[in-house]
C-alpha positions in Angstrom: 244.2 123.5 182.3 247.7 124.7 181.9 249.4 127.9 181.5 252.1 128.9 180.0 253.7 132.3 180.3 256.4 134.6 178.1 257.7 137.4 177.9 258.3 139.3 174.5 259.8 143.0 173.3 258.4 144.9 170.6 260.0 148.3 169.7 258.3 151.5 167.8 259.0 152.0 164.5 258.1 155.9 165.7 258.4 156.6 169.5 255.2 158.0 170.5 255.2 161.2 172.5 252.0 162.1 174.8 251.5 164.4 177.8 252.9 162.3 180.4 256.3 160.7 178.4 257.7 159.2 175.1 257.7 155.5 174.6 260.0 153.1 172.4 259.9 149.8 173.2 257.5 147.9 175.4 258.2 144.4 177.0 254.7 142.5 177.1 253.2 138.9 178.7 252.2 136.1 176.2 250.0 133.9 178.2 249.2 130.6 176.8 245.8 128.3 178.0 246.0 124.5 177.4 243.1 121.8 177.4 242.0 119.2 175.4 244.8 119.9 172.9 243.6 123.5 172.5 245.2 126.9 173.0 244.1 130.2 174.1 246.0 133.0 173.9 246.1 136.4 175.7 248.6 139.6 175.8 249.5 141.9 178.7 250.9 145.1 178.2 252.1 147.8 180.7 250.7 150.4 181.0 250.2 154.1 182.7 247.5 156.6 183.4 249.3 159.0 185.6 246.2 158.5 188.1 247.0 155.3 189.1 249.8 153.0 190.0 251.1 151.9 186.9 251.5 148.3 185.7 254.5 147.2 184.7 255.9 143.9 183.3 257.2 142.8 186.5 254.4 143.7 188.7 252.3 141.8 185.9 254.4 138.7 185.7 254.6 138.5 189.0 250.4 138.6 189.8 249.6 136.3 187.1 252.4 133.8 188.4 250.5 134.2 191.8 247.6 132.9 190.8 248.5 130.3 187.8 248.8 127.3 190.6 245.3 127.9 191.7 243.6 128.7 187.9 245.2 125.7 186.8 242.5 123.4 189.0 239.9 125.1 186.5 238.8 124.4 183.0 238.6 127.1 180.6 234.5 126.8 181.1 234.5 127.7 184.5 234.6 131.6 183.8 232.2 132.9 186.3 234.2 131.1 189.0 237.9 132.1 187.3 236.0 135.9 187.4 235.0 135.6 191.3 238.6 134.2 191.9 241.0 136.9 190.2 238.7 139.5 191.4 239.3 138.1 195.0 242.9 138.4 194.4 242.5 141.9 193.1 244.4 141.1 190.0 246.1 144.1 188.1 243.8 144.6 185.0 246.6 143.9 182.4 246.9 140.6 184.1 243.7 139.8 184.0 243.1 140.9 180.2 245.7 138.4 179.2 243.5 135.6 181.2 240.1 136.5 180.0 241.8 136.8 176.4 242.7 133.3 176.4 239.5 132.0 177.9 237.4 133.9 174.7 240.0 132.6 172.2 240.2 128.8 173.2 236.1 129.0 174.2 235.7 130.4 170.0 238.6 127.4 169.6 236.8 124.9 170.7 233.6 126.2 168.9 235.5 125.8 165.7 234.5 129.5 165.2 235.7 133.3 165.1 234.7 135.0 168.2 232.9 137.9 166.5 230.7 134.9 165.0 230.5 133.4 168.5 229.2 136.5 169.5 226.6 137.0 166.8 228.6 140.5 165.2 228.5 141.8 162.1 232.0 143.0 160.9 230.6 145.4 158.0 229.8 147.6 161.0 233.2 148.0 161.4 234.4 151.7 161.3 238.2 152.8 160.2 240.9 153.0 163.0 242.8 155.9 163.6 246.0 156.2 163.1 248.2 158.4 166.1 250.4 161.4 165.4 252.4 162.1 168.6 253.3 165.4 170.1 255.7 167.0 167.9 257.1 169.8 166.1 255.4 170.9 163.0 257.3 169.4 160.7 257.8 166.2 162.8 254.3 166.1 162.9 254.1 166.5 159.1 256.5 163.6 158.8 254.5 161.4 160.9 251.4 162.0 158.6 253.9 160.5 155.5 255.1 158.1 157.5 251.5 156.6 158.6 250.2 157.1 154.7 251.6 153.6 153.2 250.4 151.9 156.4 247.0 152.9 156.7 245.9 155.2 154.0 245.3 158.0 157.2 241.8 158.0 156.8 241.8 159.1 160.2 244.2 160.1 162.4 244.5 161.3 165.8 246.4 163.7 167.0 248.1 163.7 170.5 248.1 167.1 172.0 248.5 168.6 175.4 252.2 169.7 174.8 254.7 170.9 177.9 255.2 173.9 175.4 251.6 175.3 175.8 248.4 174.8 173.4 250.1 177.8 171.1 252.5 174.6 170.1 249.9 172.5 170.3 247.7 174.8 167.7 251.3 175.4 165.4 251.2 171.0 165.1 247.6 170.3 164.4 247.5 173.3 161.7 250.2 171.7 160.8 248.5 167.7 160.5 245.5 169.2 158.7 248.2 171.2 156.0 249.7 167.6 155.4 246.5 165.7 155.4 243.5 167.9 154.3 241.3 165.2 153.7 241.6 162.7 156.9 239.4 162.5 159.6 240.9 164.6 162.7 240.3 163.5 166.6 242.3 164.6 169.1 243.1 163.6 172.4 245.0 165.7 175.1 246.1 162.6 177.6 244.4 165.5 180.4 247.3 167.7 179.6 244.9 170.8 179.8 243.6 173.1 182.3 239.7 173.9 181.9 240.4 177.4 180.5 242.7 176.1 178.0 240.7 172.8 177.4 237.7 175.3 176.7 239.8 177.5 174.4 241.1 174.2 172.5 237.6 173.0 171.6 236.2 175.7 170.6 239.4 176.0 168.5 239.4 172.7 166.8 235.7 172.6 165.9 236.6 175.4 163.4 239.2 173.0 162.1 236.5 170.2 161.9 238.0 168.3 164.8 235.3 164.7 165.1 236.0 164.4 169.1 238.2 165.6 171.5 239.3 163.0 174.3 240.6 163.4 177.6 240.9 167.2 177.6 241.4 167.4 181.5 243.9 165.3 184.0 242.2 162.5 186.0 241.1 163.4 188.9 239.6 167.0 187.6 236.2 164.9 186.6 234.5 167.9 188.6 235.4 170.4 185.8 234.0 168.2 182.9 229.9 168.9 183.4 231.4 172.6 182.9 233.4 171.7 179.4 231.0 169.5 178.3 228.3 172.5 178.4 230.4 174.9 177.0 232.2 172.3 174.5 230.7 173.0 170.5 232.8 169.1 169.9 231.7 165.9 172.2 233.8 165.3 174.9 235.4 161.5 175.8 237.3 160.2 178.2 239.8 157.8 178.8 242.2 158.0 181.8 239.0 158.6 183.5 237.3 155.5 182.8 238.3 152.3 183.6 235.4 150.0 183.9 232.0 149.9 184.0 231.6 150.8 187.3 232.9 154.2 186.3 230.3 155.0 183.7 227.0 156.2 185.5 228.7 159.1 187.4 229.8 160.4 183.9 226.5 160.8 182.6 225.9 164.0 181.7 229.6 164.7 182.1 230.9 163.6 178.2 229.7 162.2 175.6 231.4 159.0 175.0 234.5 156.5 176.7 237.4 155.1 175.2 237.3 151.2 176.0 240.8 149.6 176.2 241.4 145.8 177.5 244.9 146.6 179.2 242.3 148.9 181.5 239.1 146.9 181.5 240.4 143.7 182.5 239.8 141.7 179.2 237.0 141.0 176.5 234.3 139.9 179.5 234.9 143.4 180.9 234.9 145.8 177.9 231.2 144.1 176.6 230.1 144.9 179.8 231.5 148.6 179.7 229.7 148.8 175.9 226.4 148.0 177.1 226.6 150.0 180.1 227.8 153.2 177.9 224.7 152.7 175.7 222.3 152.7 177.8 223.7 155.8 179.6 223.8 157.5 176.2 227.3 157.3 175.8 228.9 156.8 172.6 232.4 154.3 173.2 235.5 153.9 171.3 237.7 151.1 171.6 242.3 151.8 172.3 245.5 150.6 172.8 248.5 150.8 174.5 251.7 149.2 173.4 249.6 146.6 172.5 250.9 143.7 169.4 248.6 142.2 166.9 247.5 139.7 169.5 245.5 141.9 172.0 244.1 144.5 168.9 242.8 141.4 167.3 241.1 140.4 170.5 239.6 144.1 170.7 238.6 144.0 166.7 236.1 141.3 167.6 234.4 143.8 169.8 234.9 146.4 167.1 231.5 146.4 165.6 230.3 147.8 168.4 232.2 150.8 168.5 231.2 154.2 167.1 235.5 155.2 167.2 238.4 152.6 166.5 242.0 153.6 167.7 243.7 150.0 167.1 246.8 151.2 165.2 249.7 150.2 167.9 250.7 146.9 166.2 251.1 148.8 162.8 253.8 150.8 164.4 255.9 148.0 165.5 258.9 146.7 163.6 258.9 143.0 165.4 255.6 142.3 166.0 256.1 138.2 166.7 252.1 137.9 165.7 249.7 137.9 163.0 246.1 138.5 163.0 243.5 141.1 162.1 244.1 142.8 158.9 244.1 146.2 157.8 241.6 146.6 154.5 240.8 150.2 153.2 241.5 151.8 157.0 239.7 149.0 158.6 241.1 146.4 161.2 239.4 143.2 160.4 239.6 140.2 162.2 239.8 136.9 160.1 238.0 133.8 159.8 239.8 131.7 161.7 238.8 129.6 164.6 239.1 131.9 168.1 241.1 134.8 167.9 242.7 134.1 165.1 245.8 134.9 165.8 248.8 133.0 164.7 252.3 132.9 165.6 255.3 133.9 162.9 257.2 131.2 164.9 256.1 127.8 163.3 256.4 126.1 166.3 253.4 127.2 167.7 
């Protein structure tokens, strides 16, 4: 098989401000697969958790580069081998989403079928995304909620908290969400930007304000304190930074109650079903996110989307020149098509 590599910018229509950092603009990997005449396409994105290194474009580029001359002698059928091989080279998990990405969408390709088909999934199980309301003043905050309402009808939002100014900010903007939007859903995630004590505080807090879920309430690397919150917690407890794979889900039994599932961090689609079925039979609830992620990689994730109990696919809809199409938003709900693979398309015509 052949590959084919690009790179591509996409820039915020809103910055997004969390706990660790405001982002803009984002410069992703398009990775192409070739055979028989067919294509498969994946998506990298950079991405950081503050608890470990961080990928970025370059370091991405460069470890998929490294390995392209020897994937190359494989055909897209040979996954378990193509698995065994990049996990050999200890491939950073953003470069390996884009490969496994490709693999699932020229496999469905060649099948002449959707991939949630392919997989046997029913898409009216398929619960509304989120939309994200960064950290922000009160009336910023406000703003964001008209912003997101002609994009996705903020059926549900989430709210990034965990604010440098303390959680008396962070109280002053959600109040602040829920005055603008009275009716939407409300989740809230703090990126671990709290202490226990104030992480304690928070929930009990929020569940008077109806909050669904709050996720990631303490910094990676505190997974000690969590048994405690999640005791003491009235709202179910998730976790994000603190789960990358499956491999990570046993010892946070009894520790949360669900994990947020997101390719850039699993590795890919191979990965994240794995992490699904390991969550359920833990007990544990799992939600499916983004980073800076285009159209391309949330359409790969809505295929796994009827599996999820929380969606959080919105970063696409908050780009300005997103070069793909693909999954559609319909009453809140990000739908993939019914279009062979992926179903993603290029706006370029020459693709």
């Amino acid at each position: 098989m052949r590959i084919h590599l690009e790179t591509f910018t996409v820039h915020k229509r809103f910055p997004l401000t969390i706990s660790r950092g405001t982002t803009s603009q984002t410069t992703n990997i398009w990775l192409r697969i070739e055979q028989q005449g067919i294509e498969g396409w994946g998506e990298a994105s950079p991405f950081s958790t503050g608890n470990q290194p961080g990928q970025n474009t370059e370091l991405l580029l460069e470890a998929i580069e490294l390995v392209v001359p020897i994937l190359e002698k494989f055909n897209p059928w040979q996954r378990q081998e193509i698995e065994q091989l990049l996990a050999s080279k200890e491939l950073p998990s953003a470069a390996w989403a884009a490969i496994d990405m490709a693999l699932h969408d020229w496999l469905a390709k060649q099948a002449q079928m959707p991939l949630w088909r392919l997989w046997g999934l029913n898409c009216s199980q398929i619960v509304l995304t989120s939309a994200t309301i960064g950290i922000n003043s009160p009336e910023g905050a406000r703003q964001r909620v008209r912003d997101w309402l002609p994009l996705t009808g903020i059926g549900m939002l989430k709210v990034k908290l965990g604010s440098a100014e303390g959680i008396a900010a962070d109280q002053q903007m959600l109040l602040a969400v829920r005055e603008q939007a009275p009716e939407a859903l409300l989740s809230v995630d703090a990126n671990g930007g709290w202490s226990l004590q104030e992480a304690l505080q928070m929930c009990h807090w929020l569940a008077s304000l109806g909050v669904k879920y709050v996720e990631q309430p303490l910094a990676p690397g505190q997974e000690q304190d969590l048994p405690i919150l999640h005791q003491r917690s009235p709202l179910p407890i998730f976790v994000d930074e603190s789960c990358y794979t499956s491999r990570d889900i046993p010892s946070l039994i009894g520790s949360v109650d669900g994990i947020n599932i997101k390719l850039m961090k699993s590795g890919g689609l191979t990965e994240a079903m794995r992490m699904v079925h390991t969550a359920k039979a833990c007990g544990l609830q799992v939600m499916f996110g983004c980073y800076s992620d285009s159209t391309l990689a949330n359409t790969a994730a809505s295929h796994l989307s009827p599996l999820a109990d929380y969606l959080d696919l919105d970063s696409h809809l908050n780009l300005v020149d997103d070069p793909f199409t693909g999954a559609n938003l319909q009453s809140g709900r990000l739908m993939p098509n019914n279009l062979p693979g992926l179903g993603v398309q290029h706006r370029g015509s020459h693709y």
